[in-house]
N, C-alpha and C positions, 0 to 999 in steps of 0.2 A: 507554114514553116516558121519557125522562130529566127527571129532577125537578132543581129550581133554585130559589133562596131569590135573593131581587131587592131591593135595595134602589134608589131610584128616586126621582128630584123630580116632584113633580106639580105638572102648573099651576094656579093660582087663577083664580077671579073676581074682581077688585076690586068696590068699593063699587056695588050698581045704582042704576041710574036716572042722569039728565043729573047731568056734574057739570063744572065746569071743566079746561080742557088740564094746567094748574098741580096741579089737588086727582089729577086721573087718574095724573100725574107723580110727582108723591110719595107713591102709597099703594102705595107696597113694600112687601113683607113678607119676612121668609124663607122661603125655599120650604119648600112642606112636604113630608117625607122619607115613602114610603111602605115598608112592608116588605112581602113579599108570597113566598107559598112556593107551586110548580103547579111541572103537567107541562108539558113545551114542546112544542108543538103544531106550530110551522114558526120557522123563524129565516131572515132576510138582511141582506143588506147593511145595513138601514133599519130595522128591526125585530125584534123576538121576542114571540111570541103564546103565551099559557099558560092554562091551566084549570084548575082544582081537581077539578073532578071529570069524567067519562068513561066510554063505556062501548063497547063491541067499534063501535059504528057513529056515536057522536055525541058530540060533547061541550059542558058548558054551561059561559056565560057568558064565551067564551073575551076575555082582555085582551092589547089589544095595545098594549106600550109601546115607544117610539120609542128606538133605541137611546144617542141622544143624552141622555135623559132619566135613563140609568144612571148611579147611582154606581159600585157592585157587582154582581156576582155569582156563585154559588157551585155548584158543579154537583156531584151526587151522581148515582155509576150503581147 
């Protein structure tokens, strides 16, 4: 599998619970920037899916980030 270092916006939760349209409006923040290094498991059009770890039949916790969501990326064979 080809390996890939991702850097990536991730979405927030604003504030929980009932809050005004106005308070919902203004509680921007800057996104938060993830780093993230895995194997790539399937890529298209829409996505790329990676895992840290693997094994001949399975692998766990695979993440799928939306390709819109990239900043970067860096491919190592």
């Amino acid at each position: 599998m080809e390996r890939v270092y991702i850097e990536w916006e991730d979405a927030y939760e604003g504030t929980p619970g009932w809050q005004s349209l106005e308070s919902a409006i203004n509680d921007t923040k800057k996104p938060m920037i993830c780093k993230t290094v895995g194997y790539v498991v399937s890529e298209n059009e829409d996505s790329i899916v990676i895992t840290s770890t693997q094994n001949e039949e399975c692998v766990m916790s695979p993440l799928h980030i939306p390709l819109g969501m990239i900043r970067k990326i860096k491919r190592y064979k």
